[in-house]
C-alpha positions as CSV (number, residue, x, y, z in Angstrom):
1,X,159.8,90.2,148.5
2,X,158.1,88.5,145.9
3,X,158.5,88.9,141.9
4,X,155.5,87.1,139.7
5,X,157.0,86.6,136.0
6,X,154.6,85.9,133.1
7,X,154.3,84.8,130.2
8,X,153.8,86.4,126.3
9,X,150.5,88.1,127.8
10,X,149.5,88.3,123.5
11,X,146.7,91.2,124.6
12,X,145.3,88.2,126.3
13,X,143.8,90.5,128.9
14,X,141.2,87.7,130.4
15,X,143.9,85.5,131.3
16,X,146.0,88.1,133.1
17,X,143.1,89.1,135.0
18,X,143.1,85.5,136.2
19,X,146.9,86.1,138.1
20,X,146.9,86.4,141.7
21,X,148.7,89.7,142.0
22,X,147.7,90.9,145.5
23,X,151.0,91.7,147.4
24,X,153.5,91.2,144.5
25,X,156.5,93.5,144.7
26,X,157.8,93.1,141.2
27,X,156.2,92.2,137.9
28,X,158.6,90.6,135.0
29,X,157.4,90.0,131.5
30,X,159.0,87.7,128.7
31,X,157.8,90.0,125.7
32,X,154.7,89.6,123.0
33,X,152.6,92.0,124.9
34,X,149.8,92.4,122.7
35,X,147.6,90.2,120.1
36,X,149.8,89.0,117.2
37,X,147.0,87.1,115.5
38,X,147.2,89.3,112.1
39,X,150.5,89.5,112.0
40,X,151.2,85.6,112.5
41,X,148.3,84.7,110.5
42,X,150.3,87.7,107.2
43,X,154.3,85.9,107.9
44,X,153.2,82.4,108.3
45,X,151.0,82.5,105.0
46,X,153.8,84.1,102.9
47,X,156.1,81.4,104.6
48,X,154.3,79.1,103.0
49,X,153.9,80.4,99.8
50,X,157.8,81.2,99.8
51,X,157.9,77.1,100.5
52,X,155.8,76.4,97.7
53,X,157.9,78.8,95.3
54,X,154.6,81.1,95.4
55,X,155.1,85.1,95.1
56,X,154.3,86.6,98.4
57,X,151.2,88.0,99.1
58,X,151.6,91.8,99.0
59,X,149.5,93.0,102.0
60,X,147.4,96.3,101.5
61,X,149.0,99.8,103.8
62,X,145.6,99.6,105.6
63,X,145.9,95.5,106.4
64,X,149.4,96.4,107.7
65,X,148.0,98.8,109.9
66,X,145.5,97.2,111.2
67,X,147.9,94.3,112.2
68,X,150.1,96.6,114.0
69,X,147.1,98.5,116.0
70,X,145.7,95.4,117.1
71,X,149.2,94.3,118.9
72,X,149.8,98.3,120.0
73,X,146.4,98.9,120.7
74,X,146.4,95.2,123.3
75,X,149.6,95.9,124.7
76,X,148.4,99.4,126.1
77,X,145.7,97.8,127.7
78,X,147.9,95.0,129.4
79,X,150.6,97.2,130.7
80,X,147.8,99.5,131.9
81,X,146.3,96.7,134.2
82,X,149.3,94.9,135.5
83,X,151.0,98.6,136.8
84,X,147.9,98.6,139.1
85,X,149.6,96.2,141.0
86,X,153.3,96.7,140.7
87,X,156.1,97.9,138.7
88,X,156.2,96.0,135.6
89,X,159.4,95.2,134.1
90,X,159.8,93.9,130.3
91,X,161.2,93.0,127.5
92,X,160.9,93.4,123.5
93,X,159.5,89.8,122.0
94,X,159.1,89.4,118.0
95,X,155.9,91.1,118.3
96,X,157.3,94.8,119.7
97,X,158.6,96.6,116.6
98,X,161.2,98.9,118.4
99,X,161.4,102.7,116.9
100,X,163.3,102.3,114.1
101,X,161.4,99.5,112.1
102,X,158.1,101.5,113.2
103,X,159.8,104.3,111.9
104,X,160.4,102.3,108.4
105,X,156.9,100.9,108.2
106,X,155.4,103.9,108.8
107,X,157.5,105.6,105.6
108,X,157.0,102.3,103.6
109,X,153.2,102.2,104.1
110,X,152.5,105.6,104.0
111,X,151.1,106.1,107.3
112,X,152.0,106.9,110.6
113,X,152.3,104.7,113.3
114,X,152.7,105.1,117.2
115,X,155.8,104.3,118.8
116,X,155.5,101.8,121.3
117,X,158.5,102.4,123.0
118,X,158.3,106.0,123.5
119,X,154.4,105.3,125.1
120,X,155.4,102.6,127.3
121,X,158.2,104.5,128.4
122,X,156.2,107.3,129.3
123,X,154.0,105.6,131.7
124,X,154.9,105.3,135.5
125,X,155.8,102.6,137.0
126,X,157.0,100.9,133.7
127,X,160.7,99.8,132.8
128,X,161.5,98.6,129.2
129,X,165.0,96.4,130.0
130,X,165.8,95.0,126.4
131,X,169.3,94.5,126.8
132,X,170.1,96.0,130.5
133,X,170.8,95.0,134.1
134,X,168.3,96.3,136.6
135,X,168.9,96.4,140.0
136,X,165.8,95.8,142.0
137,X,166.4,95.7,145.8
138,X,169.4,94.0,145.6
139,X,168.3,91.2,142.7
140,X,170.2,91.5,140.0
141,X,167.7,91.7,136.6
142,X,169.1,91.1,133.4
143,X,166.8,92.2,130.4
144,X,167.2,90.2,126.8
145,X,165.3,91.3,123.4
146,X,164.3,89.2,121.2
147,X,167.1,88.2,118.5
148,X,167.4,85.7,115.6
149,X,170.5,83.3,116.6
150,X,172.3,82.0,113.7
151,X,171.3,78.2,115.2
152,X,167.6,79.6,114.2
153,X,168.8,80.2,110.8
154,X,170.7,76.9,110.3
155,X,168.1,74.7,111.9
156,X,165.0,76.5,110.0
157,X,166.8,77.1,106.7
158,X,165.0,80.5,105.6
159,X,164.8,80.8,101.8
160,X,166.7,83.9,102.2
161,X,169.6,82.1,104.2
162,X,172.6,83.8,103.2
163,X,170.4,87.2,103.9
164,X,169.2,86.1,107.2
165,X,172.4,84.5,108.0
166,X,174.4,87.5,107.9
167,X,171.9,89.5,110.0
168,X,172.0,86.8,112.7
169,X,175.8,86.5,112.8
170,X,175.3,90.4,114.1
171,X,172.7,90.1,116.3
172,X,173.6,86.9,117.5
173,X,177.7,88.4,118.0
174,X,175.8,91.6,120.0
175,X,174.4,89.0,122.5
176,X,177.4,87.3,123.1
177,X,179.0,90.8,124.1
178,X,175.8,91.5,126.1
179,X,175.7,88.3,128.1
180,X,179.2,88.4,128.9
181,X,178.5,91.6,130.4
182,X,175.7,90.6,132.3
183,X,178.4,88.0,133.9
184,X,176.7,86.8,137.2
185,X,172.9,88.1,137.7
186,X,170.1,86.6,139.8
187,X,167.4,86.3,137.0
188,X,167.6,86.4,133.1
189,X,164.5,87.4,131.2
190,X,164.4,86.6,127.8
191,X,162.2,86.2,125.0
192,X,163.0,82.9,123.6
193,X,164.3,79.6,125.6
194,X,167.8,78.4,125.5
195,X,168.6,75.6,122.5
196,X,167.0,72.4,123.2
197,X,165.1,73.1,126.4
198,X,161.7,73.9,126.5
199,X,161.7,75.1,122.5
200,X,160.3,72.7,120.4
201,X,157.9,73.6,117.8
202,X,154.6,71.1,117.6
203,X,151.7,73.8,117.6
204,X,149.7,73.2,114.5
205,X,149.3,76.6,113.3
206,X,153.0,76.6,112.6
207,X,154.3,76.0,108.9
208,X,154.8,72.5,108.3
209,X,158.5,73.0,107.5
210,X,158.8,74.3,111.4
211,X,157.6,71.2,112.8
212,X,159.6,69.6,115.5
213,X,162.4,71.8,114.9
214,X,164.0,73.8,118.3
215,X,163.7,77.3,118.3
216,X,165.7,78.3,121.4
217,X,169.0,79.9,121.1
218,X,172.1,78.7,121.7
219,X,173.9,81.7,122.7
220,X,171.3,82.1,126.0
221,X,172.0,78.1,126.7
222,X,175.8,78.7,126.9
223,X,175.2,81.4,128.9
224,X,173.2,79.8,131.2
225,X,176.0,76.9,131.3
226,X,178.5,79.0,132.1
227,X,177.0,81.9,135.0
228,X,174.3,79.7,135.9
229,X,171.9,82.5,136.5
230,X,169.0,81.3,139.7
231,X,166.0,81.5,137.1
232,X,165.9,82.5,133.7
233,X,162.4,83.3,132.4
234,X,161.1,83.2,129.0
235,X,158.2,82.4,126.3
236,X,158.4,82.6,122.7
237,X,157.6,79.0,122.1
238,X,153.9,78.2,123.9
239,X,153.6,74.4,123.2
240,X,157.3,74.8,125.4
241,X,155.7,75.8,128.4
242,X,157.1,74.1,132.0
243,X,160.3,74.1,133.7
244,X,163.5,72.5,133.5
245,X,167.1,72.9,135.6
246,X,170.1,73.4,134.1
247,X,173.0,72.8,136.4
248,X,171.6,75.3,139.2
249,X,169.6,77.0,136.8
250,X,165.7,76.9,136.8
251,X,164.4,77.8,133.4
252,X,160.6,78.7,132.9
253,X,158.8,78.8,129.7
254,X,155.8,80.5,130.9
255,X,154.0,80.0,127.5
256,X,151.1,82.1,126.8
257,X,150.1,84.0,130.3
258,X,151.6,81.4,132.0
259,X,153.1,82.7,135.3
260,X,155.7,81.6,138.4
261,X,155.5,83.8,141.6
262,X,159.4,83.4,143.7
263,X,160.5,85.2,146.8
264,X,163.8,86.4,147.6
């Protein structure tokens, strides 16, 4: 059997085309599905400003919408194309708003907004597994949406920290509980790499203030310490993209499209 795993496709529809999928069993993707260029280019301006002691820029109910079509509108068309092949299993990334924040952007802006989750999950042959053990033919799939670890908010320093802090002591708590659920699995798929491996932040469209930093999260490292998962596949952080072992583990930042075919 063989599974191909890919990278943050980004509605980067071109590249995928480019992915020998011919006779692959089982598809496996890290999150970011569709473009995020509007939305990266709307937080990492007001990051900025918030740096700089600036007001935020107060973005328009049409921008905001057109920021969120372009990522629904890409994903669509991904997903589409890849279920030719196979199943496609996947995960949330920081790009997927799940229902309830569409559900709150929609009522903040004043306009309604499709549900992603509901219209992936009414496609055949696609599986959303944020936070879920799949059994595929006997490999054991663990699925792991996007989170902010409270290492994120202490290396990063937001200047919301005691805001974002508590929200990541839940989150992070929740995956702790999740992972030790998981226990012993064949592969991990996961938006963001562990702490230290494969997560540092040199691309220079990122914020000054997040250069050189590590974005990974230490709560997936430990993990992966302890059960020592075969592979663990993840994105999040393109300039991280390669592979490293961990004990027994192989990890794979697939970057942007990036892929790794494995048989079993």
């Amino acid at each position: 059997m063989k599974i191909c795993a890919i990278g943050d496709p980004h509605g980067n529809l071109n590249k995928i085309k480019k992915i020998p999928l011919s006779g692959i069993d089982l598809i496996l993707l890290t999150g970011d599905l569709g473009s995020a260029n509007l939305m990266r280019k709307m937080a990492f301006e007001n990051i900025e400003r918030r740096k700089q002691g600036l007001q935020e820029k107060q973005y328009t109910p049409i921008q905001q919408k057109k920021a969120f079509m372009e990522a629904y509108a890409s994903t669509i068309k991904v997903i589409k194309y890849l279920k030719k092949f196979a199943p496609v299993f996947t995960i949330f990334g920081n790009v997927e708003s799940p229902n309830y924040e569409t559900r709150k952007q929609s009522k903040e802006i004043g306009i309604k907004l499709p549900y992603l989750y509901n219209n992936l999950n009414k496609l055949n042959k696609i599986k959303i597994i944020n936070n879920i053990i799949i059994n595929f033919k006997g490999i054991r799939i663990g699925g792991l949406d996007y989170f902010i670890d409270t290492g994120w908010v202490k290396e990063f320093k937001p200047s919301d920290y005691k805001k974002r802090m508590s929200a990541a002591k839940k989150q992070t708590e929740k995956v702790k509980r999740i992972l030790k659920w998981f226990n012993c699995i064949d592969i991990l798929v996961c938006h963001q790499p562990p702490y230290g491996v494969l997560d540092k932040i040199t691309a220079k469209f990122a914020p000054k203030s997040y250069q050189g930093k590590h974005a990974g999260s230490k709560a997936v490292l430990n993990y992966i310490k302890e059960k020592q998962p075969k592979y663990v596949f993840c994105g999040h952080i393109h300039e991280g993209k390669g592979t490293k072992r961990i004990g027994k583990t192989e990890v794979y930042n697939l970057g942007v499209c990036g892929y790794k075919i494995i048989k079993f």
